[in-house]
N, C-alpha and C positions, 0 to 999 in steps of 0.2 A: 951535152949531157942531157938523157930525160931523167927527169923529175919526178916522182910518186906525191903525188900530194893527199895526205888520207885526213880521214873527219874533220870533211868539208860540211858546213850548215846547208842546209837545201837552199839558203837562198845566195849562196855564193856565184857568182858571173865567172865565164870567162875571162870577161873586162876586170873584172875585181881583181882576179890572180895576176894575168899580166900586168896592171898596175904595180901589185903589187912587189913581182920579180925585176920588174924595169927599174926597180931602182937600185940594183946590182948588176944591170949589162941589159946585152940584147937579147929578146926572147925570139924566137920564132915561130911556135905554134903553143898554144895552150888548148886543151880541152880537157871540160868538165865530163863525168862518164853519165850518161844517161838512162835509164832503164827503158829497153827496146818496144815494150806494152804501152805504157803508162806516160813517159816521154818526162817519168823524174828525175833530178839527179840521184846519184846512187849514193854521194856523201866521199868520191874521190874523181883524183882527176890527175892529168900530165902538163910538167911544165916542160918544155926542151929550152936549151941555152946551150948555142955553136960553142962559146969559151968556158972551160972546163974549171978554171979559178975561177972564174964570176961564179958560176951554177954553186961551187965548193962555198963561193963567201955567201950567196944567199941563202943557202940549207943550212949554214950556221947561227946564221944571224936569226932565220924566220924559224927552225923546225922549235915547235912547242908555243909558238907564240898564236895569240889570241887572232882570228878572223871571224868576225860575227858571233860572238859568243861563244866558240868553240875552238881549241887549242889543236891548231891543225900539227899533223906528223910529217915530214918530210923522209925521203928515202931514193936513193938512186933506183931507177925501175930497170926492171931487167929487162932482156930482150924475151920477144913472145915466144914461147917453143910452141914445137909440132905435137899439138894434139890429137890420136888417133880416134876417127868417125867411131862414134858410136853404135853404128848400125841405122840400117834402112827407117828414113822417115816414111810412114805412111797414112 
């Protein structure tokens, strides 16, 4: 299952969140989102976890609880859809 993890503190790690999901199963990829200019966090990020009972007991346990001063949101993330091109970059 991936993971939506929203208001994140800017100074939150990848290593912080995986810590923190490990300790309801295995994780496999975490990323924090970054802003593409600037190279800051954006304040969200994805957890993925292979077993879908672990992912369910740690988005109960963790969603609303405190990580660096800020009371992150937990949410099942969707998958990305097809968004149609904008038009000609030039």
């Amino acid at each position: 299952m991936n993971i939506h993890v929203s208001n994140l503190a800017h100074s939150v790690t990848e290593d912080d969140l995986r810590a923190l999901f490990s300790e309801f199963g295995e994780v496999t990829t975490v990323n924090v989102v970054k802003d593409r200019s600037s190279g800051q966090p954006r304040g969200f990020g994805f957890v993925e976890m292979p077993n879908n009972s672990e992912a369910d007991k740690a988005m109960k346990a963790l969603n609303g609880t405190n990580l660096k001063n800020q009371f992150i949101k937990l949410s099942q993330a969707k998958p990305p859809s097809k968004r149609p091109r904008r038009g000609p970059r030039y």
